[in-house]
C-alpha positions in Angstrom: 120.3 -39.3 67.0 121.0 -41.4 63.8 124.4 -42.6 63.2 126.0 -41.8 60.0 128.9 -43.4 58.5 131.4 -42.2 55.8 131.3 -44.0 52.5 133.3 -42.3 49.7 131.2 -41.9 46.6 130.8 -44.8 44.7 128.4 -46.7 42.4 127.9 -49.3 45.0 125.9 -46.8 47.1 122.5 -46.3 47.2 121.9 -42.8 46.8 118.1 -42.8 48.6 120.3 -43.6 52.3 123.0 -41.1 51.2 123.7 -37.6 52.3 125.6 -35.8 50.0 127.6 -32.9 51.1 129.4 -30.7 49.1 130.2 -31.7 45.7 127.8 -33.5 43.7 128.0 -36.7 44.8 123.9 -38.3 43.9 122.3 -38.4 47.5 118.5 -38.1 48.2 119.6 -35.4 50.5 122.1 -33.1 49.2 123.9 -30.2 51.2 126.3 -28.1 48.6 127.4 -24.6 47.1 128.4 -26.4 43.9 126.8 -25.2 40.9 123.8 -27.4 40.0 123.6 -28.4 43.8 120.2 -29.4 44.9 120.5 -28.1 48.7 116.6 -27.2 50.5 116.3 -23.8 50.8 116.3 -23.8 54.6 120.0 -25.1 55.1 121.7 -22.9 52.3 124.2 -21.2 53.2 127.9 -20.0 51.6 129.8 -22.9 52.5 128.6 -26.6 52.5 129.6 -26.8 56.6 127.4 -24.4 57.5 124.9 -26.4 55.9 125.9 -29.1 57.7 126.1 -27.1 60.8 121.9 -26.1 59.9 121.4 -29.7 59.8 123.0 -30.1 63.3 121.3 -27.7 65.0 117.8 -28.1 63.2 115.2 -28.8 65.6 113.7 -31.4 63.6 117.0 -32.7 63.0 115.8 -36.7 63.2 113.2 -36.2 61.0 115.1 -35.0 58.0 117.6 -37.5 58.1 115.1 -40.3 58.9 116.0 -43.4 56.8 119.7 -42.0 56.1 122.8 -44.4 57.3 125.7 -42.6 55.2 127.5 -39.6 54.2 129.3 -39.3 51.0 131.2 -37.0 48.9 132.9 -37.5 45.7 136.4 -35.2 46.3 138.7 -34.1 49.2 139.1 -31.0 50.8 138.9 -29.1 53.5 134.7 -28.0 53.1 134.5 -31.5 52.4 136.0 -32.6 55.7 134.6 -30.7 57.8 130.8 -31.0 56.1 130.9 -34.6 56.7 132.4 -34.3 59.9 129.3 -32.0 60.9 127.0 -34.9 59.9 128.8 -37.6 61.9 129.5 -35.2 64.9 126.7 -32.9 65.4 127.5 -31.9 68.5 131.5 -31.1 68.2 130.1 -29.0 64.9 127.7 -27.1 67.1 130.3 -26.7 69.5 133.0 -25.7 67.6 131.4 -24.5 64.5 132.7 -21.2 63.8 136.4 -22.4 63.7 135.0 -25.1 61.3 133.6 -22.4 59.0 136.9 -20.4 59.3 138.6 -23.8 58.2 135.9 -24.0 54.8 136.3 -20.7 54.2 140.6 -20.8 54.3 139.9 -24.1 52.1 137.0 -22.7 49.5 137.8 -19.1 49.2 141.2 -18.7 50.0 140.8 -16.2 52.8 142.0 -15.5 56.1 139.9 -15.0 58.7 141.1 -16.6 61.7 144.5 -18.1 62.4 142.9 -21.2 63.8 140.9 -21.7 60.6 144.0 -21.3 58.3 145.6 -23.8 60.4 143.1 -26.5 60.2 142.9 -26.3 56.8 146.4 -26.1 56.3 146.4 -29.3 58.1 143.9 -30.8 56.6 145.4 -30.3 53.0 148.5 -31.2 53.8 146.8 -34.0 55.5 146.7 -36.0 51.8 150.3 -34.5 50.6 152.8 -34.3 53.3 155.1 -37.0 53.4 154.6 -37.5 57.3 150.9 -38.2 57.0 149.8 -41.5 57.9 146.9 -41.3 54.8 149.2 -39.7 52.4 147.6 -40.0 48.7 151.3 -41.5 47.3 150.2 -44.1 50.0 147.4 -45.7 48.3 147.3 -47.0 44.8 143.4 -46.5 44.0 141.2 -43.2 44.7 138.3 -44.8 46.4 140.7 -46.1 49.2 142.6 -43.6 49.5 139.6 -41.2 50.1 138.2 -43.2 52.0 140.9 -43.4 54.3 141.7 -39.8 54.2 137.6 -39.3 55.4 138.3 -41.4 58.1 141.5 -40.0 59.5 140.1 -36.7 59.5 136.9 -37.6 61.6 139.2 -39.3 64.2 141.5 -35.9 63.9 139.6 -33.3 64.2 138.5 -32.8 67.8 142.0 -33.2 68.1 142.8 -30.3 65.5 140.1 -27.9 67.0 141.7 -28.3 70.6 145.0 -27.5 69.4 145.5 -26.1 66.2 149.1 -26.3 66.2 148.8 -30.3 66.8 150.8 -30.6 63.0 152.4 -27.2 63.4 155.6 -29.1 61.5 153.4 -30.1 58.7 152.7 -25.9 57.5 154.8 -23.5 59.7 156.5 -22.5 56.8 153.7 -22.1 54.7 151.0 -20.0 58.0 154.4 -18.0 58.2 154.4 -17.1 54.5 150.6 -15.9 54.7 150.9 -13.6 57.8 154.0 -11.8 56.4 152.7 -11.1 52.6 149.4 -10.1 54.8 151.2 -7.2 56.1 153.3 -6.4 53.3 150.0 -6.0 51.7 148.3 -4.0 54.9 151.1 -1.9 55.3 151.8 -1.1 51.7 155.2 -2.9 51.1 153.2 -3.9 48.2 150.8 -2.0 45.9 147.0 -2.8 46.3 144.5 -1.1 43.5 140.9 -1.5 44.1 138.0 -0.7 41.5 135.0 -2.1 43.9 132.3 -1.5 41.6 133.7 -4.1 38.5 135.4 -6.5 41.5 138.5 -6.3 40.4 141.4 -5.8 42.2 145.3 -5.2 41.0 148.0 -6.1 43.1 151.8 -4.9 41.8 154.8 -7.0 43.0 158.3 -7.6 43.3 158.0 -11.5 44.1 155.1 -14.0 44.3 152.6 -13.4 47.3 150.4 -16.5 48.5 147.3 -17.0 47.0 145.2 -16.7 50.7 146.8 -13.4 51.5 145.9 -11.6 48.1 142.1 -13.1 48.1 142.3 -11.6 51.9 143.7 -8.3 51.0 141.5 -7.8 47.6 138.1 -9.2 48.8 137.2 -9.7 45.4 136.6 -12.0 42.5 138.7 -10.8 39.2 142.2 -10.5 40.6 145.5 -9.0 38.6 148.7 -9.5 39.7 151.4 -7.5 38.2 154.9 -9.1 39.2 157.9 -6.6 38.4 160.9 -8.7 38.0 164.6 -7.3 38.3 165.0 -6.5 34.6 162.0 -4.5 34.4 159.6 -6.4 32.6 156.2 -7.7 34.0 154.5 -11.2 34.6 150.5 -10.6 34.2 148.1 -13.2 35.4 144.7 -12.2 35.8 142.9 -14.7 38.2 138.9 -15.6 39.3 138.3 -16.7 42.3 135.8 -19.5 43.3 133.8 -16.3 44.6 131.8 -16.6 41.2 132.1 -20.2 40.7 130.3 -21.0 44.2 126.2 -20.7 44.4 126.3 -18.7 47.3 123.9 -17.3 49.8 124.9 -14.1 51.0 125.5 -12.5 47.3 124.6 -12.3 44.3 125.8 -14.4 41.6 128.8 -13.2 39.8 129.3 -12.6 36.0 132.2 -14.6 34.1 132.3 -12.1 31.1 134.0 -14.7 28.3 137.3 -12.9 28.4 138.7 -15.1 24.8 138.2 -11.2 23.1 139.7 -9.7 26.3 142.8 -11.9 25.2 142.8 -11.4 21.9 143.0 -7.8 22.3 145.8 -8.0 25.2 147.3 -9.8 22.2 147.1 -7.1 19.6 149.0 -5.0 22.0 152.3 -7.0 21.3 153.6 -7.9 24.9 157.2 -9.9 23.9 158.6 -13.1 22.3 158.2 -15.8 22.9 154.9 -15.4 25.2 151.3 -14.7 24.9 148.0 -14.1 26.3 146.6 -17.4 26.9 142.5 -17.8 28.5 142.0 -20.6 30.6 138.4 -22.2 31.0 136.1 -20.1 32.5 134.1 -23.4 33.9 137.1 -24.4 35.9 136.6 -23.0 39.9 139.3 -20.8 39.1 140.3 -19.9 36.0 143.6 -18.0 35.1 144.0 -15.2 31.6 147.9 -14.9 32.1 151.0 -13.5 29.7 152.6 -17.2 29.0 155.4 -19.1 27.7 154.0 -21.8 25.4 154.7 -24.3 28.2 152.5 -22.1 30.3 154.8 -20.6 32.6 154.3 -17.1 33.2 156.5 -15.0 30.5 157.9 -11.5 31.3 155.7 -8.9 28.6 156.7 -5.7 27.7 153.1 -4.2 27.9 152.9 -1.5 30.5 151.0 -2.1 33.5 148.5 1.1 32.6 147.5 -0.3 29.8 146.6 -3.8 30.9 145.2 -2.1 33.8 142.9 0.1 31.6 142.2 -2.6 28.8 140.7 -5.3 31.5 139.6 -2.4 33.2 137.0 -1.2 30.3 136.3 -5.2 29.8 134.8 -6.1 32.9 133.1 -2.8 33.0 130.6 -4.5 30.7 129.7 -6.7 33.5 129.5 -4.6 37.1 129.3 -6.6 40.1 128.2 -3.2 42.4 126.1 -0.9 40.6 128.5 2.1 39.8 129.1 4.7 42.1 128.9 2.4 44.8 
């Protein structure tokens, strides 16, 4: 089998011997779910490992990576890490691949589906922040070495990681324990979940801020509301996509962003509090936020009742169904 080396993206690289996995990174061969990717039609998949993992368990593996010596990407994170460690180490990927696409899917999507996978990619994203970690970004003055470092760390770490998940327990406890208990506040109706499947949009009512990975989990959709009811009575909107319709994905498909600046403007004309607003953030960003804010943009209480929020983004997104209606 060819051996493939790491080499963070940069302009010294010759794209024709590069592999590049999951951003967009120029590579003659590239394996991504980032919009504009150029991934072959037999190794697409949802998640840029499980590309990775097609290219490891491809029969005619040697023949599509004939004349490539390196593996690139242009970003960290945790799809990113465990993509390129699928290309350097086929056969731990093949092994060990659905904890690896647990990992990706914790790290792009923000979902739980195994604990194993939330831990890795806990680990692996704290991997670049905690102050613990030998390759922590504050470490490194410049990007390239950083990343690079981080790349290589990770391939050296991760056999390590998917034999014992709890290897850097110390470096998330707090945070894996924070998931699994606003998981079953929201499974056992501590807090309020809405659903309207057919527009993907979910509504999730609250008396304090639930993690991010438990309310994609719980909702299982894109357009996300969360209504936060603070002791005074007022309420802190913030309407959220996920990277569900950022992603070019596979199994789905594609999602609408509606341009939601009239959706704001008439949140706007509803009144909602002083000082504080409806601000629309950019809908190219992988996960753009329409939220009641502060000028700073810290979330503001509004005095706009949640039934009519509710119903106004309700009637908005109608325009563009993700399920035809009924369903």
């Amino acid at each position: 089998m060819p051996d493939l080396v790491y080499r963070h993206w940069n302009e010294a690289l010759d794209p024709e011997v590069c592999v590049s996995v999951d951003g967009n990174a120029p590579g003659r061969l590239n394996l991504s779910h980032w919009p504009g990717n150029r991934t072959p039609e037999r190794f697409r998949h949802d998640l840029s490992t499980g590309m990775c993992i097609k290219v490891a368990e491809a029969e005619d593996r040697l023949e599509v990576l004939e004349g490539f010596t390196t593996v690139t990407n242009n970003h960290w994170d945790t799809d990113g890490a465990c993509s390129v460690f699928a290309m350097v180490e086929p056969a731990q990927a093949l092994l060990h691949g659905q904890t690896l696409l647990a990992a990706a899917i914790a790290g792009d999507f923000g979902q739980f589906t195994t604990p194993e996978g939330v831990k890795l990619d806990l680990t692996l994203t704290a991997l670049s922040k905690h102050r613990d970690s030998p390759v922590a970004s504050g470490k490194f003055a410049h990007e390239q070495e950083r990343r690079q470092a981080q790349y290589e760390f990770a391939i050296e770490l991760l056999p390590r990681l998917l034999a014992n998940p709890d290897l850097h327990a110390d470096w998330f406890a707090r945070e894996f324990w924070t998931i699994q208990q606003d998981l079953r506040a929201l499974r056992e109706a501590d807090v309020e979940l809405e659903r309207f499947d057919a527009l993907d949009f979910a509504v999730v009512t609250t008396d304090r801020k639930l993690h991010e990975y438990a309310v994609n989990t719980a909702a299982g959709c894109d357009r996300i509301l969360t209504i936060e009811v603070d002791e005074q009575g007022g309420y802190r909107y913030e309407l959220r996509l996920t990277t569900l319709s950022w992603f070019d994905l596979e199994s789905a498909p594609p999602r609408t962003r509606l341009p939601w600046q009239d959706l704001a403007d008439e949140l706007n004309a509803e009144g909602g509090g002083v000082p504080g607003g409806w601000q629309a953030g950019d809908l190219q960003d992988p996960t753009p936020v329409l939220a009641f804010t502060e000028e700073s943009g810290r979330l503001a209480p509004c005095t706009t009742r949640p039934d009519v929020v509710k119903r106004t983004m309700a009637r908005f997104f109608s325009a563009g169904p993700y399920l035809p209606a009924g369903i």
